[in-house]
C-alpha positions in Angstrom: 15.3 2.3 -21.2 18.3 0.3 -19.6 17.0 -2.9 -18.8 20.6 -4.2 -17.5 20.8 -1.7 -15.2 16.9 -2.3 -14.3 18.0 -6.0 -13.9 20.9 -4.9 -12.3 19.7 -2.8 -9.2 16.8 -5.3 -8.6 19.2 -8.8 -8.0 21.4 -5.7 -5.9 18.2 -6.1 -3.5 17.2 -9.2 -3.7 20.7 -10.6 -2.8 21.0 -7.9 0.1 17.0 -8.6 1.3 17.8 -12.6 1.3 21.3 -12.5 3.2 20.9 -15.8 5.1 17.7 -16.6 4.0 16.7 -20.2 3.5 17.3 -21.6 -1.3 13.3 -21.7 -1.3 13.3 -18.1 -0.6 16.0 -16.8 -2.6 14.5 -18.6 -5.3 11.1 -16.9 -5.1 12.1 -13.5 -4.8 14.4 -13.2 -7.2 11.8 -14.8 -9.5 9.8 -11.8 -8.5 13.0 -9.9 -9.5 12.7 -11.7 -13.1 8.9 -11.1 -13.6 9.2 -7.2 -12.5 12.5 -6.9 -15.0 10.0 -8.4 -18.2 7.4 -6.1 -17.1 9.6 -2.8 -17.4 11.1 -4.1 -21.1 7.4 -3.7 -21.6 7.5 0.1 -19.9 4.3 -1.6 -17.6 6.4 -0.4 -14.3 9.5 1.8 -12.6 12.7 1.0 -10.7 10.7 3.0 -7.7 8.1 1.5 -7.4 9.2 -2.1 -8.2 11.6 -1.9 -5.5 9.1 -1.5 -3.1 7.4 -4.7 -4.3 10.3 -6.6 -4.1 11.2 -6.5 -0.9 7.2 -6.6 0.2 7.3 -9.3 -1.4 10.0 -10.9 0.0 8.6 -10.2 3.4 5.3 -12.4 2.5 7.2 -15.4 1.3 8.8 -15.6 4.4 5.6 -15.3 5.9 4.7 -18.6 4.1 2.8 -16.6 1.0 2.6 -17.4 -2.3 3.5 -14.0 -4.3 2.8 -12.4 -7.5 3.5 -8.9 -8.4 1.1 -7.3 -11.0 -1.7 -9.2 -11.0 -4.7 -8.9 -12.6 -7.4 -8.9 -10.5 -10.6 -7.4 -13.4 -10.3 -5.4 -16.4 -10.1 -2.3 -14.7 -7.9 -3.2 -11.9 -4.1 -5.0 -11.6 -2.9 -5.3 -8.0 1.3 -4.4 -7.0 1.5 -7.3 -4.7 -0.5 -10.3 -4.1 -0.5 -13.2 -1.3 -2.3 -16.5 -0.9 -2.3 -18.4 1.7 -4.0 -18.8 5.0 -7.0 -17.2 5.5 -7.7 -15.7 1.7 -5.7 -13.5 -0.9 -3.9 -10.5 1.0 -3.4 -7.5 -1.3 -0.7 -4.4 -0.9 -1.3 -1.5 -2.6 1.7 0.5 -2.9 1.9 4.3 -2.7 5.2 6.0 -2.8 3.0 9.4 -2.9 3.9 10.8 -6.7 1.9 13.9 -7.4 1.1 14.5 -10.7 1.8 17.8 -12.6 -2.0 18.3 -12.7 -2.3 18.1 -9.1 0.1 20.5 -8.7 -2.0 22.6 -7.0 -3.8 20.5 -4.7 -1.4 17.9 -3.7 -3.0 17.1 -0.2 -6.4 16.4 -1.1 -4.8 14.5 -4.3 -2.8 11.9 -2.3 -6.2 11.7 0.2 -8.1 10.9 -3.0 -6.3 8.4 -3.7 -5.8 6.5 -0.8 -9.1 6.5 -0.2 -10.0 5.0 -4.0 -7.2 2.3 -3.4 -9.2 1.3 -0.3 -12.4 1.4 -1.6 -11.7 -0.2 -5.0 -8.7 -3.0 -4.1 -10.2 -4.5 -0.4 -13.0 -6.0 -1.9 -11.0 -8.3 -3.8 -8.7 -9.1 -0.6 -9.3 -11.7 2.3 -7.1 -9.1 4.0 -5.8 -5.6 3.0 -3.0 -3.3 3.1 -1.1 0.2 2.4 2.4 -0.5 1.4 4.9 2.7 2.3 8.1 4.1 2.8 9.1 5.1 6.4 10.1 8.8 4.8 6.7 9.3 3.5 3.3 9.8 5.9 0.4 8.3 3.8 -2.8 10.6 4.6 -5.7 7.8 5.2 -9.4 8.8 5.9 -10.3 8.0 9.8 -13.7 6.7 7.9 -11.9 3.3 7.0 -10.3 2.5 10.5 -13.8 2.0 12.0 -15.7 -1.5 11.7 -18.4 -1.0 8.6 -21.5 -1.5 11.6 -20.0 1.9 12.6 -19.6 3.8 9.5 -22.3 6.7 8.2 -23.8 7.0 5.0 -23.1 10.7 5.8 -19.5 9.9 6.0 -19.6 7.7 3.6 -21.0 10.6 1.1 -17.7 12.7 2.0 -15.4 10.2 0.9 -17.1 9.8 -2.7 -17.0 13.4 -3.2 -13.4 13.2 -2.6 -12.7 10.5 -5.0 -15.4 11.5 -7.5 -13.3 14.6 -8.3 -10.3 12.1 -9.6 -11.8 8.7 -9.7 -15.2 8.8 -11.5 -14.5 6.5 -14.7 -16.6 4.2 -12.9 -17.6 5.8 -9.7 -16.6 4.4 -6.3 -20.2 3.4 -4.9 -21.5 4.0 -1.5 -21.9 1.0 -0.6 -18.4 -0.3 -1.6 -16.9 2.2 0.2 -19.0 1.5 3.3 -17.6 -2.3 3.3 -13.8 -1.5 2.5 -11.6 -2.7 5.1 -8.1 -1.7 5.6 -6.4 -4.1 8.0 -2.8 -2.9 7.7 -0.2 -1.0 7.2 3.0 -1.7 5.6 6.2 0.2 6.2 8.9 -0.9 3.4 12.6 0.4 3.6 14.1 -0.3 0.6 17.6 0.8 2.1 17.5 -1.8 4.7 15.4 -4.4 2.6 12.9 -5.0 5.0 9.3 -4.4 6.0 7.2 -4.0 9.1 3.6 -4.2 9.6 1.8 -1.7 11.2 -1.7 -1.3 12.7 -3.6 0.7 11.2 -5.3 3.0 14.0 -1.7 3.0 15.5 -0.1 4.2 12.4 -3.0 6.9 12.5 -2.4 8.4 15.8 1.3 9.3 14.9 0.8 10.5 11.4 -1.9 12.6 12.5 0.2 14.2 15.1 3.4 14.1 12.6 1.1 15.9 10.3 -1.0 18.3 12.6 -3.8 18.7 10.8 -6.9 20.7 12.1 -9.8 18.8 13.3 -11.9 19.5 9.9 -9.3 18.0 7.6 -7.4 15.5 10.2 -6.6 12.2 9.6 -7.8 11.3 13.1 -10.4 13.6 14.4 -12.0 11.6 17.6 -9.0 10.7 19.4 -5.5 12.7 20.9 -2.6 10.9 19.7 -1.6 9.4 22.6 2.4 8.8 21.7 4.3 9.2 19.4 6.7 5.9 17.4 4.9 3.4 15.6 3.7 0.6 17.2 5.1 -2.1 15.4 3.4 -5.6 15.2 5.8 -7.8 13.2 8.7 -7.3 11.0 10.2 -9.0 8.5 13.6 -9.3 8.2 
């Protein structure tokens, strides 16, 4: 473990994701910085993966958020990034799309697993939710959780837990929680430019799903053609 060169690489970000940004900021993030560099002396987190929450982070306090990284949100469950402010606590869940040697095998339905789990277990804890991601990776979410819950089947629903049941069963994801998850966006985070986008989620969808060309059966977005292809964009960061 080589916490200086931990320490190191995250100020490295923080002073390039903060270039002219305002003391207040600075300040924050690389207090972020500080709190992610005890937790990895304590082997609780990677140089990856708390990249990616620093500069998500640093995107929300410039947004006017409060941040914490790692928090504890039950006994069961500790959130990558946390905002409050405005109109209740909004929650990225990071996925950088690691596939363990036991899913070796069946990477795809894996990484679908567990999107779907992060979704159904994190949201309920969120005013608003979100997928944190790098541009270079294509995160396969379930068209189930980009309709309003009023339009959602308990059929569908059914799916879904079967899927996560196979990986996430110690407890169960419920019906009904996953009939009420919400995913409201999408976060695109380049750590090599230190800056983050947010992205809609149904138009995140219609790309990946034609980036990924998946059949109808297993497809990310089964009732609608993509219509183009770039991300639509909504706000960014920088």
């Amino acid at each position: 473990m080589d916490v200086r060169r931990f320490r190191a690489d995250l100020y490295e970000l923080a002073t390039k994701a903060c270039k002219g940004d305002e003391h207040d900021v600075r300040s924050k993030v690389f207090g972020i910085a500080d709190i992610l560099v005890t937790l990895y002396r304590k082997n609780f987190v990677k140089i990856n993966h708390s990249a990616l929450e620093l500069v998500c982070a640093r995107g929300l306090i410039k947004e006017g958020y409060e941040v914490k990284v790692e928090q504890i949100l039950d006994r069961s469950l500790v959130c990558d990034v946390i905002g409050t402010g405005g109109d209740g606590p909004l929650i990225v869940e990071i996925e950088t799309g690691f596939i363990p040697p036991e899913a070796a095998l069946e990477p795809s339905a894996y990484a679908r697993a567990r999107i779907a789990s992060k979704i159904a277990r994190y949201s309920r804890f969120a005013g608003r939710f979100a997928l944190g991601t790098t541009p270079s990776y294509v995160l396969d979410v379930p068209h189930f959780f980009i309709e309003p819950p009023a339009e959602r089947t308990r059929a569908e629903a059914e799916q879904i837990k079967a899927l996560t049941d196979v990986r996430y069963n110690k407890p169960a994801i419920r019906i009904e929680e996953l009939l009420q998850a919400r995913l409201d966006w999408i976060f695109l985070i380049d750590v090599d430019s230190a800056t983050t986008k947010q992205v809609e989620p149904s138009a995140y969808l219609e790309t990946a799903s034609a980036l990924m060309g998946l059949n109808r059966g297993q497809g990310l977005n089964p009732k609608r053609r993509p219509r183009e292809l770039g991300f639509k964009l909504e706000q960014s960061a920088s």
